[in-house]
C-alpha positions as a Markdown table, in Angstrom:
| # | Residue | x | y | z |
|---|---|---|---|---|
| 1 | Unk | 150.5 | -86.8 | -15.9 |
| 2 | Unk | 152.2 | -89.8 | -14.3 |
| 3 | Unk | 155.9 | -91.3 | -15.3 |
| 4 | Unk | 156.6 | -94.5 | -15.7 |
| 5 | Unk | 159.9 | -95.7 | -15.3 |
| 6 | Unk | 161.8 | -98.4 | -16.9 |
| 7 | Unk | 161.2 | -101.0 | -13.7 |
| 8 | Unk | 157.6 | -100.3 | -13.9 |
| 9 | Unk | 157.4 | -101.1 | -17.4 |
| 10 | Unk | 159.3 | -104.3 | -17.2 |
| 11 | Unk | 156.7 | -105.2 | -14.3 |
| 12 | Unk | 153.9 | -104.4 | -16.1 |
| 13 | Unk | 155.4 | -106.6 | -19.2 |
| 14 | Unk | 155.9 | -109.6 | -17.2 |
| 15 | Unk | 152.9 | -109.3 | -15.9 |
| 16 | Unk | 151.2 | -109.8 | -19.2 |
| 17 | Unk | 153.6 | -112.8 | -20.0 |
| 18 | Unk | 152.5 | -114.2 | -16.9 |
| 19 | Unk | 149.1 | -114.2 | -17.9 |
| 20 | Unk | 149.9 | -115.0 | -21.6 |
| 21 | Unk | 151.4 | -118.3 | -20.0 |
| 22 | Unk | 148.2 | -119.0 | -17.8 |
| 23 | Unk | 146.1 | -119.1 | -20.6 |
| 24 | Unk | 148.2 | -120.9 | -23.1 |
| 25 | Unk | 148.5 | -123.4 | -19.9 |
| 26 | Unk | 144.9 | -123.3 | -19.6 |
| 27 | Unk | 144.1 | -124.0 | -23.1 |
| 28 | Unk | 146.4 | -127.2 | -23.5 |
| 29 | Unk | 145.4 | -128.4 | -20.0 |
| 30 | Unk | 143.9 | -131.7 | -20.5 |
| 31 | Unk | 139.7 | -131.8 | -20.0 |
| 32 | Unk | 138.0 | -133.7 | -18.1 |
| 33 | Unk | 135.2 | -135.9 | -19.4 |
| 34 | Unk | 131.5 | -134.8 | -19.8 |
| 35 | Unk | 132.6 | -131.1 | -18.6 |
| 36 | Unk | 134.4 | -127.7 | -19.2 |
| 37 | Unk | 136.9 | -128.0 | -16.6 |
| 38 | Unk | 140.7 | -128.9 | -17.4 |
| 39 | Unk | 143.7 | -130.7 | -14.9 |
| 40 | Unk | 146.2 | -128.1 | -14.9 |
| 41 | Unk | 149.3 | -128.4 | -13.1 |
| 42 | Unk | 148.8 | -126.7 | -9.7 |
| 43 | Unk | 152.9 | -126.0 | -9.3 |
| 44 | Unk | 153.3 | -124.1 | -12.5 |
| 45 | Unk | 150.0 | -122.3 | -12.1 |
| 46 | Unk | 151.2 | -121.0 | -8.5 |
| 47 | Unk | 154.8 | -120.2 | -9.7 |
| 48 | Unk | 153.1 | -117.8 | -12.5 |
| 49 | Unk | 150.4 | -116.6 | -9.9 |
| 50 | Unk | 153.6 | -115.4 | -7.6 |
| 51 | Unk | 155.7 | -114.0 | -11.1 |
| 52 | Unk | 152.2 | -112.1 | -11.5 |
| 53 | Unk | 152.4 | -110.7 | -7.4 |
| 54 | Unk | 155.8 | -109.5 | -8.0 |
| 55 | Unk | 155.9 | -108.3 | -11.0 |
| 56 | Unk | 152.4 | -105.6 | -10.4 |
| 57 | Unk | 154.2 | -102.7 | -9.6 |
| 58 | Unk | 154.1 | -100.1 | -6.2 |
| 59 | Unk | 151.3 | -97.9 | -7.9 |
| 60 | Unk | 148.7 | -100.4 | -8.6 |
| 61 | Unk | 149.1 | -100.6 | -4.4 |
| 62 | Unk | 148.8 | -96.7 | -4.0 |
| 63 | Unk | 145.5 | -96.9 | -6.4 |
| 64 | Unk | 144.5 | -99.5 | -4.2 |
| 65 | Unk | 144.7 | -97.7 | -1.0 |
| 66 | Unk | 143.0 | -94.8 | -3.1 |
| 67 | Unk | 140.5 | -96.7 | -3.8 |
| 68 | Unk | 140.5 | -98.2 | -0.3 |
| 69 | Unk | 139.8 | -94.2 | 1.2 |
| 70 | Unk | 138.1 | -92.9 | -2.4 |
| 71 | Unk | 135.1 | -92.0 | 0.4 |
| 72 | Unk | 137.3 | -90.4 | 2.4 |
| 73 | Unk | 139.5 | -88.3 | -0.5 |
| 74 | Unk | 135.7 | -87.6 | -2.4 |
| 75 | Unk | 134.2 | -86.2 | 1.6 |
| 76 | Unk | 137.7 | -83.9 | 1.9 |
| 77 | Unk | 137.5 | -83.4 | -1.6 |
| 78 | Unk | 134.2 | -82.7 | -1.4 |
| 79 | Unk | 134.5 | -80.3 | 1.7 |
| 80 | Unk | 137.7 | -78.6 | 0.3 |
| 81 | Unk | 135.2 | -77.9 | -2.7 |
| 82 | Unk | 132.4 | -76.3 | -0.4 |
| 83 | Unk | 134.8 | -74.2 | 1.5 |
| 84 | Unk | 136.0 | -72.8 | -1.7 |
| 85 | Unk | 132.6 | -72.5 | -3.3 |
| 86 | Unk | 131.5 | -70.8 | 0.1 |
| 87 | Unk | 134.4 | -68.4 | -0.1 |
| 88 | Unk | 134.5 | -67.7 | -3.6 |
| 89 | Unk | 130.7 | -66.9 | -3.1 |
| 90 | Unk | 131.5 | -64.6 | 0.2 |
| 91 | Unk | 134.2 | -62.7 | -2.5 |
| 92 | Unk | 131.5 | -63.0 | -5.2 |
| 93 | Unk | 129.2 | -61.3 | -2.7 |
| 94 | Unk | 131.7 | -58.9 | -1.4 |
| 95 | Unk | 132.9 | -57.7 | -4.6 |
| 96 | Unk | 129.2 | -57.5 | -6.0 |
| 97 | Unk | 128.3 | -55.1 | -2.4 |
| 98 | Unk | 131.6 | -52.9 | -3.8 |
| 99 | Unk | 130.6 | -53.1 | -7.0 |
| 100 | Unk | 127.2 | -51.9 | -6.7 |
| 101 | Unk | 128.3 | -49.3 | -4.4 |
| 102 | Unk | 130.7 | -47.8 | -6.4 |
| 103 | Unk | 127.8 | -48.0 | -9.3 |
| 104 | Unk | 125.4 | -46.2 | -7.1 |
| 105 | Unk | 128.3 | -43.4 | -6.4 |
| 106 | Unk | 129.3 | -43.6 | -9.9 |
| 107 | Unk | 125.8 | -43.1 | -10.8 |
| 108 | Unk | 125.0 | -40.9 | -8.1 |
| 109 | Unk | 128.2 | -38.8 | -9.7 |
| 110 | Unk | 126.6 | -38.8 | -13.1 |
| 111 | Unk | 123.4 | -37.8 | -12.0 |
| 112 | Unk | 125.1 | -35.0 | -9.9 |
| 113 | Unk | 127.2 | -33.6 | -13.2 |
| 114 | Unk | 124.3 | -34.2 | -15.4 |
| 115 | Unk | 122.1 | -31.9 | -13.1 |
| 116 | Unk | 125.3 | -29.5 | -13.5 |
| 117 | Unk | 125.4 | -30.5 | -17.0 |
| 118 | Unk | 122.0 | -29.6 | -17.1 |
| 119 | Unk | 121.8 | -26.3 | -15.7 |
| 120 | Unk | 124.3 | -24.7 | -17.2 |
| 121 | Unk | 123.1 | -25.8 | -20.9 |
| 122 | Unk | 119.8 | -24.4 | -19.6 |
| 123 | Unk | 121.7 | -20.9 | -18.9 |
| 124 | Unk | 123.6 | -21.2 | -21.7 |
| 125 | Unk | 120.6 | -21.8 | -24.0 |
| 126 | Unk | 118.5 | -18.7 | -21.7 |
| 127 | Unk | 121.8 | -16.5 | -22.6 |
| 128 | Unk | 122.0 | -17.8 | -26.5 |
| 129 | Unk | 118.1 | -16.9 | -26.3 |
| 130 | Unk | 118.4 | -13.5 | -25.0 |
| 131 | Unk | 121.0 | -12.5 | -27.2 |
| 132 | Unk | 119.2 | -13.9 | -30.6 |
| 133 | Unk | 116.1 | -12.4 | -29.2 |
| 134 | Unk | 118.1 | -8.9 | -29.0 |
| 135 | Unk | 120.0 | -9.7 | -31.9 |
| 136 | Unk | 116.7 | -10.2 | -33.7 |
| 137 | Unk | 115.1 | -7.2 | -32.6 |
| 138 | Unk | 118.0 | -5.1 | -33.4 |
| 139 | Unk | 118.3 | -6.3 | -37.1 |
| 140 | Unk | 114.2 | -6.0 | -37.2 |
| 141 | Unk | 114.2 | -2.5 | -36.2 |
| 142 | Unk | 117.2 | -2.0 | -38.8 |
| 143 | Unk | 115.4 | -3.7 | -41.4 |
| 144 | Unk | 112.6 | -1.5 | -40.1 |
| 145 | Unk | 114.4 | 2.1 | -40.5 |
| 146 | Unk | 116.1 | 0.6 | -44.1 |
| 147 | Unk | 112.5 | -0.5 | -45.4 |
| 148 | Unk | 111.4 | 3.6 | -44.2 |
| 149 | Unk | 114.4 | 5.0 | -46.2 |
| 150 | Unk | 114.3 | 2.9 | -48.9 |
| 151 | Unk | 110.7 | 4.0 | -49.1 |
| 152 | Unk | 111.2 | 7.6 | -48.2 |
| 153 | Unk | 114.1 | 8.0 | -50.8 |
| 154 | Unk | 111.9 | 6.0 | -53.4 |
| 155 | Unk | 109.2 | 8.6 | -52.8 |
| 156 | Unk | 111.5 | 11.4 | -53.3 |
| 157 | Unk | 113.2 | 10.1 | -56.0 |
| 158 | Unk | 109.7 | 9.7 | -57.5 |
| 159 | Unk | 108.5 | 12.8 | -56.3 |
| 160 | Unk | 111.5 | 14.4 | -58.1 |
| 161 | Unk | 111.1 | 12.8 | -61.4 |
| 162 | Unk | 107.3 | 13.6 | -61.2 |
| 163 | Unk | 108.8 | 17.2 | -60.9 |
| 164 | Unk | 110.9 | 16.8 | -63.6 |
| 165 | Unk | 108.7 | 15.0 | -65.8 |
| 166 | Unk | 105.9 | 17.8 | -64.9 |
| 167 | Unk | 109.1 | 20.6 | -66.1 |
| 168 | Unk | 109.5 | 19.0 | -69.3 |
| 169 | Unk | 106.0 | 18.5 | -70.6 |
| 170 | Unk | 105.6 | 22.1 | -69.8 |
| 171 | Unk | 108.9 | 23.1 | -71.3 |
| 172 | Unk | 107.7 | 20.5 | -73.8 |
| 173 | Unk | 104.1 | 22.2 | -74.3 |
| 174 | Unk | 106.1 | 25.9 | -73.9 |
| 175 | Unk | 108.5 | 25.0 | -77.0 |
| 176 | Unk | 105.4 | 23.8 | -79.3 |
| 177 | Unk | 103.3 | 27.1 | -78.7 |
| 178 | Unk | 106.5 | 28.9 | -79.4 |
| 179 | Unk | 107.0 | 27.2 | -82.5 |
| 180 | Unk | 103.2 | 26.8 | -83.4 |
| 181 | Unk | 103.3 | 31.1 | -83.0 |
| 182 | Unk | 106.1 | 31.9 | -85.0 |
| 183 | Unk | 104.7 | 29.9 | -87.9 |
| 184 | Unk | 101.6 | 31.7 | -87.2 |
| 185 | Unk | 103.3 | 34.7 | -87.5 |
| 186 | Unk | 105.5 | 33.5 | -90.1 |
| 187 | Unk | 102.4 | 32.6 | -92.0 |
| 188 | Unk | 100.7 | 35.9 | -91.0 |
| 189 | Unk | 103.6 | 37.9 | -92.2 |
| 190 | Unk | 104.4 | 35.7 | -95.6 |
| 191 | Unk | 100.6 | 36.6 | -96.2 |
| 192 | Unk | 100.8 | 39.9 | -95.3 |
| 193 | Unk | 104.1 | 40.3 | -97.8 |
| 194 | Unk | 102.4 | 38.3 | -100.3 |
| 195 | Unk | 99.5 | 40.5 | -100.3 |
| 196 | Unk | 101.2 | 43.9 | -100.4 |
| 197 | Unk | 103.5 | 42.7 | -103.5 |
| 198 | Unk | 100.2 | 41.7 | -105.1 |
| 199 | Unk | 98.7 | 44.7 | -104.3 |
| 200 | Unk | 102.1 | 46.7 | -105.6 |
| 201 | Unk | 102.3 | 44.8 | -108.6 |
| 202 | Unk | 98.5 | 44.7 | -109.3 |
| 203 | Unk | 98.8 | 48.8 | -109.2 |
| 204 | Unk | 102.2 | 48.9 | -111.1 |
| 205 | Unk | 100.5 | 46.4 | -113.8 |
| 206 | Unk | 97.4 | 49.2 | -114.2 |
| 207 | Unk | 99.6 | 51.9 | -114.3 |
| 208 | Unk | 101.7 | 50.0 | -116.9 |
| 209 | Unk | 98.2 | 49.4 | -118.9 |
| 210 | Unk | 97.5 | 52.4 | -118.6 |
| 211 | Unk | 100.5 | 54.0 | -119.6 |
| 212 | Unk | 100.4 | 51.6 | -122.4 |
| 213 | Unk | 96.8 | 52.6 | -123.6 |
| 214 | Unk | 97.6 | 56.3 | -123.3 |
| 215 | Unk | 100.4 | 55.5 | -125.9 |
| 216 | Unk | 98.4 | 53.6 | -128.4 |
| 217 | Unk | 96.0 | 56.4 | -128.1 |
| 218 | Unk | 98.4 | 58.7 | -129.3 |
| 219 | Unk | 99.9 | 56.8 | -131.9 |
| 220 | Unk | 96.6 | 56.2 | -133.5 |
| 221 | Unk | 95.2 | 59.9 | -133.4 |
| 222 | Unk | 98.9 | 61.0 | -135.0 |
| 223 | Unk | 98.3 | 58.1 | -137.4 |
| 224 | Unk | 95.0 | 59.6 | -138.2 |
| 225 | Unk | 96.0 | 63.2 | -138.5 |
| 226 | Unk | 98.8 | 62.3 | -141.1 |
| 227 | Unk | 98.5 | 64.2 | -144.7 |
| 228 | Unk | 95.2 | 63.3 | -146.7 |
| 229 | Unk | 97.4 | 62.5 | -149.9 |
| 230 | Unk | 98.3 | 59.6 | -148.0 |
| 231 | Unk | 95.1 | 58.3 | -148.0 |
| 232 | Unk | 93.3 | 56.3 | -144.8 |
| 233 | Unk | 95.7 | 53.6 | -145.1 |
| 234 | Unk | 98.4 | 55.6 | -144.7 |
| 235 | Unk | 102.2 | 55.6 | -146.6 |
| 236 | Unk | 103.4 | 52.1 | -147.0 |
| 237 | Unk | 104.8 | 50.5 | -144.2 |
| 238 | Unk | 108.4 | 49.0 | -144.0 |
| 239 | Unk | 109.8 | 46.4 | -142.6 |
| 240 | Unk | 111.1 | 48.6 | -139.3 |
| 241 | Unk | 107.8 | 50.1 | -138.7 |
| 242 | Unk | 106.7 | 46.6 | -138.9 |
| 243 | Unk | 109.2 | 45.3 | -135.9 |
| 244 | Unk | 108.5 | 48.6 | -134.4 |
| 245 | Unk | 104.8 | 47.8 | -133.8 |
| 246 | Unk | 105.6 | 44.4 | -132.8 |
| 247 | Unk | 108.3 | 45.1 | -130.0 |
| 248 | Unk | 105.1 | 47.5 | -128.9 |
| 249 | Unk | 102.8 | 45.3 | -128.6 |
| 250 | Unk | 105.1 | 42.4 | -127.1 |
| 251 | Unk | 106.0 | 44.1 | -123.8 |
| 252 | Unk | 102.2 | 44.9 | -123.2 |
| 253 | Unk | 101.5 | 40.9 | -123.9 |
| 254 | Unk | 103.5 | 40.0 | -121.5 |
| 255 | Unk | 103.0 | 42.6 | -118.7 |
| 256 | Unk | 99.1 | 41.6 | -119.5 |
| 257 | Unk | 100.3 | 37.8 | -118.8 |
| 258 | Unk | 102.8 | 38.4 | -115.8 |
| 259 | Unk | 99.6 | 40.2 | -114.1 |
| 260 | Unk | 97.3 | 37.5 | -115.2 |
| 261 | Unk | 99.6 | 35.1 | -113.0 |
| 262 | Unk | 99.9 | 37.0 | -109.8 |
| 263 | Unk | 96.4 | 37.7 | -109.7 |
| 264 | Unk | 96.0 | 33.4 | -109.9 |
């Protein structure tokens, strides 16, 4: 950024006036007939010109003389740019050769600890296999001898309660023909004593008839060898003969019935 000082703008505004004066000279100049040029007074027009020289400051000169060697500055320029381009290529290049080498030993690197890498998650993974393949085998074969006991035990445990089962249907079957042959006997005996008290009672009934009968008998043959006098119908009867003959006759009723109901 370029600074202008305080001359330089002063130059640079009389300048301007300069030319402001030109043209307002110009304009009231007076024209010549049938044309477009004007008389202008050459004095005053020179005077301004010079005001204009002096006034142009030092730098329009220096862009002059830039302008003068612009093919010059623009070859060095241009050259300055080249060598620059040519070594910022040469350090492009260079730092592309160390680049890619250290890529290829970076990668050469990787490669070499992925190989490692590698191998020792493939021993890893032969050891892991191993030791679930042993691990495996071992809880097969333990599962193995468990299923056997389980089964083994399961047979003796049914084996035992087959036993049992097999001891107490026959203590079972035991109890009931022990009970089913003391009510036979029971029955046998409660027969047997049912038929010897009917049989003593059937005998104590005849002897009681017959006793009975053998009694009547007697009473009617000393009934019939009473005194003539008498006549057949005898002396009159009172009322304790009467109940006599009844209370003998009532206990041979009922023997007669009692006997009637054991023998049904």
């Amino acid at each position: 950024m370029t600074v202008i000082g305080g001359g330089t703008l002063t130059g640079v505004y009389r300048v301007f006036e300069a030319l402001d004066e030109l043209v307002t000279l110009c304009e009231e100049a007076r024209g010549l007939p049938m044309t477009t040029s004007c008389v202008v007074p050459r004095g005053d027009v020179l005077e301004l010109l010079d005001d204009v020289r002096e006034a142009i400051p030092g730098e329009l000169d220096d862009a002059q003389d830039v302008l003068d060697h612009r093919d010059k500055l623009v070859a060095d320029a241009t050259e300055e740019a080249e060598r620059a381009r040519t070594e910022a290529q040469a350090e492009a290049d260079r730092l592309l050769a160390e680049a890619r080498e250290q890529a290829q030993q970076m990668i050469a690197e990787a490669e070499h600890e992925a190989e490692r890498t590698v191998g020792r998650g493939r021993r890893e993974y032969a050891e892991l296999t191993e030791r679930a393949e042993a691990e495996s085998e071992r809880m097969v074969e333990a599962g193995r001898q468990n299923y056997e006991r389980s089964v083994a035990d399961g047979r003796a445990e049914q084996a035992r309660l087959v036993e049992a089962h097999e001891v107490t249907r026959a203590a079972h079957t035991e109890a009931e023909r022990i009970v089913d042959a003391a009510t036979d006997e029971a029955d046998r005996r409660r027969a047997e004593c049912d038929h010897y008290v009917d049989g003593t009672l059937a005998d104590f009934s005849e002897t009681l008839e017959s006793v009975l009968d053998t009694v009547g008998r007697h009473r009617h043959q000393l009934r019939m060898s009473a005194p003539t006098g008498q006549g057949a119908a005898g002396p009159p009867r009172s009322r304790e003969d009467e109940e006599s003959e009844s209370r003998e006759v009532a206990p041979r009723e009922g023997w007669r019935r009692w006997s009637e109901r054991l023998g049904a």
